[in-house]
N, C-alpha and C positions, 0 to 999 in steps of 0.2 A: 504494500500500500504506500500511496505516496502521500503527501498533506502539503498542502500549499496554501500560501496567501498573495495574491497578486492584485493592485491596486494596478497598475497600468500597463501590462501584460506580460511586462516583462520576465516575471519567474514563471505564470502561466505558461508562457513557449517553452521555457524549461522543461517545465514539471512535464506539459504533454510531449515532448519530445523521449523523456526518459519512459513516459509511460508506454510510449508506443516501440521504444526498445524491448522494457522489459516483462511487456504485459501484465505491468499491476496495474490496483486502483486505484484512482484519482481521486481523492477526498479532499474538498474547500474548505480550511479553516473556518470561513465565516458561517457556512452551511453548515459545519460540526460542531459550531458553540451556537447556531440558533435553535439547532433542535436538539441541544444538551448533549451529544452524542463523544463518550470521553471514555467507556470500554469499548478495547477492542482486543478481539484471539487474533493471532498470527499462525500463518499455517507453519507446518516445520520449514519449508526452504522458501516463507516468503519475507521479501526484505522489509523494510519500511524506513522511508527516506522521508528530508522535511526539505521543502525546496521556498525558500523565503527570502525576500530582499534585505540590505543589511540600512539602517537607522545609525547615524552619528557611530557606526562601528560599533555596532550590536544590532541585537534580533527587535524586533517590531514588539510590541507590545500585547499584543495579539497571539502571536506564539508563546511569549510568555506565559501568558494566563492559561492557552491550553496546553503547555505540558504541566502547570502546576496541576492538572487537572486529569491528565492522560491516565488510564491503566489500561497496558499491554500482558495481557496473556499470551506465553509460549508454551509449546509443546515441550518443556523438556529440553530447549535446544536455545541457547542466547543468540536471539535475537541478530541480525547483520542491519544495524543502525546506520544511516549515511544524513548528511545537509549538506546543500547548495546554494550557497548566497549568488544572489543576481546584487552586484555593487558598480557604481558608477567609478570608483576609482581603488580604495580598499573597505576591507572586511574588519582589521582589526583583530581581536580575539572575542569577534562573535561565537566560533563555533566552541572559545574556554564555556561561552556562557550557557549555551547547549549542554555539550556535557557535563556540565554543575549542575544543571533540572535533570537532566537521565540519571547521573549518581545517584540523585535525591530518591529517584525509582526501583534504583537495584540493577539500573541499566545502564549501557557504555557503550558513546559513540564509537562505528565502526570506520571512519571514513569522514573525509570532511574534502568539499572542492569550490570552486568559486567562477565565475563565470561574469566579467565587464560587460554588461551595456550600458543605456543610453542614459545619462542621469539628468532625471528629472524633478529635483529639490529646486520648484520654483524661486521659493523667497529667495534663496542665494544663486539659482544660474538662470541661462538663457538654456531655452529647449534647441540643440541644435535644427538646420534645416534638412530637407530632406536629404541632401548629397551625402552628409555630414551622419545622420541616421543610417542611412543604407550601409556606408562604410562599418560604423560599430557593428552593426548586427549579422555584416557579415563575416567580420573578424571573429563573430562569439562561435560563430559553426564550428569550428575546430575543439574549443576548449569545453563545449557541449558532447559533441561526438564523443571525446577522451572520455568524458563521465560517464555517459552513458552505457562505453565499453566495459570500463572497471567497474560499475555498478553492477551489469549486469551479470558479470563474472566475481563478484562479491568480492573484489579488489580492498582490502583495507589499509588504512593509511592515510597521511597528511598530502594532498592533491592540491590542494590550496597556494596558489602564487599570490595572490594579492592580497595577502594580510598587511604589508606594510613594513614600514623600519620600527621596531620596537612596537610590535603591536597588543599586547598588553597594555604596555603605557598609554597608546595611545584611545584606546577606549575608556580607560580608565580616568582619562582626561576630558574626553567627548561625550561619552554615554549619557554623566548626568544630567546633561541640558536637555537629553530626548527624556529623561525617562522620570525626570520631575516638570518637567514644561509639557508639552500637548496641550498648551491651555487652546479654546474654540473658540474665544473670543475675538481675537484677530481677522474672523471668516466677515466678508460682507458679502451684502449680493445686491445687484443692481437692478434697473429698470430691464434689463433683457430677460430677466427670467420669463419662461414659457410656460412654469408652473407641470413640467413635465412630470417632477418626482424622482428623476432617476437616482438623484441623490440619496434620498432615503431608502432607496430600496436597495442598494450598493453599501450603502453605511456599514462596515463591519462590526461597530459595535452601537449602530443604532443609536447616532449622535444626534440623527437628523430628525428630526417633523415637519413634515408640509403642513403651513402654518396661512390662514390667511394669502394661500397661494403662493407663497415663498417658503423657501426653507428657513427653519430655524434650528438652530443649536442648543439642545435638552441638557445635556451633560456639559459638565467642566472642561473636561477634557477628551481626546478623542486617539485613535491609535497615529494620527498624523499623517496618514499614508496619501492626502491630500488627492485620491479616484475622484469622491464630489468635483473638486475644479476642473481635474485634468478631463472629464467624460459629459462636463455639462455641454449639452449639443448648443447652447446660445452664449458659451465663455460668459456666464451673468454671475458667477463664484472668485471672488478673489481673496488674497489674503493681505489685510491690509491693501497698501499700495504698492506691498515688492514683486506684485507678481502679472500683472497689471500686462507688462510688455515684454514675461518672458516667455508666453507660447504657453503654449498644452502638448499634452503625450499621450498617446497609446502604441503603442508596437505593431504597427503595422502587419506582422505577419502573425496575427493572432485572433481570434473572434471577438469582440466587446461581448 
């Protein structure tokens, strides 16, 4: 089984990429904490992998909560544990912070690998254009195929190239600002709303309400993963004013 969280599709392509290597299943983080869904049996030779994009050089806040929450039953047979960060530049010691929730289960990461695309952290960049996109994502074919192979061949080990120089330190220096900030209050939304909804319905953890035909923000804070802006079909979602004139994302070679 595989578990993903993809806000602009980019670990989406991953995930179904590996899935249709190794013929598991695909299971949506947001789909497995809305319908509570947090036991699962493993067959003896099936793997289960978490394919999730990396936050200030850690995991999303969303995977956090469902592995506090995960119970895997094994046959008898431990488990072959793998993650795949989709990062715009590095990873950090995202996947220390992965296997610190699996210890906490009895479990231990079998594998860790990392895979560059397209970074789309509005407030701080410009979305590249499209020549600029094609290139990233076609550079990632390669370091996607390599996963794919050693996954599928229950390859164990450190795969990971883009953790970084000191990357301990360097999460350990970044992290907090994701993982005490997420505040929603910086969200605005303009006169272009079309009152479609999609935001709400996309919300991984149900931030949103359509409110008076706009969305409004219910919760403090939200997993950040910032899908509302980048997928609103009338760009009517900003945050603040930093994001205003750097584009929107979705991965082109992927389904909305």
């Amino acid at each position: 089984m595989i578990f993903t969280f993809s806000a602009t599709g980019n670990s989406k392509y991953v995930a179904e990429r590996i899935a249709a290597t190794t013929d598991d299943r695909l299971i949506f983080l947001r789909d497995a904490i809305r319908s509570r869904s947090y036991r699962y049996q493993i067959g003896r030779e099936e793997r289960v992998g978490f394919v999730v994009p990396v936050y200030f050089q850690g995991i999303p806040s969303i995977l956090r909560f469902f592995l506090e929450k995960l119970e895997l039953t094994a046959g008898g047979k431990e488990p072959y544990i793998y993650v795949v960060f989709t990062c715009g530049q590095w990873t950090g010691d995202a996947a220390g912070q992965v296997s610190a929730l699996l210890k906490k289960k009895g479990l231990s990461l079998s594998a860790q690998f990392a895979v560059t695309m397209v970074d789309n952290y509005v407030p701080a960049f410009t979305v590249p254009g499209e020549e600029e996109i094609s290139r990233i994502l076609d550079e990632a074919e390669a370091p996607i195929d390599d996963a794919c192979r050693v996954i599928r061949a229950r390859g164990a080990g450190d795969y990971n190239r883009c953790k970084g120089p000191a990357p301990a330190l360097q999460t350990a220096a970044m992290y907090p600002t994701y993982a005490h900030g997420r505040s929603t209050k910086p969200f605005v939304v303009t006169d272009h709303c079309i009152s479609c909804g999609l935001c709400q319905e996309i919300c991984p953890c149900g931030a949103i309400l359509i409110s008076g035909g706009k969305p409004a923000w219910i919760k403090p804070k939200c997993v950040h993963c910032f899908g509302c802006l980048h997928r609103c079909p009338a760009q009517a979602i900003h945050w603040k004013n930093a994001s205003e004139a750097h584009g929107r994302y979705y991965n082109p070679r992927v389904e909305k």
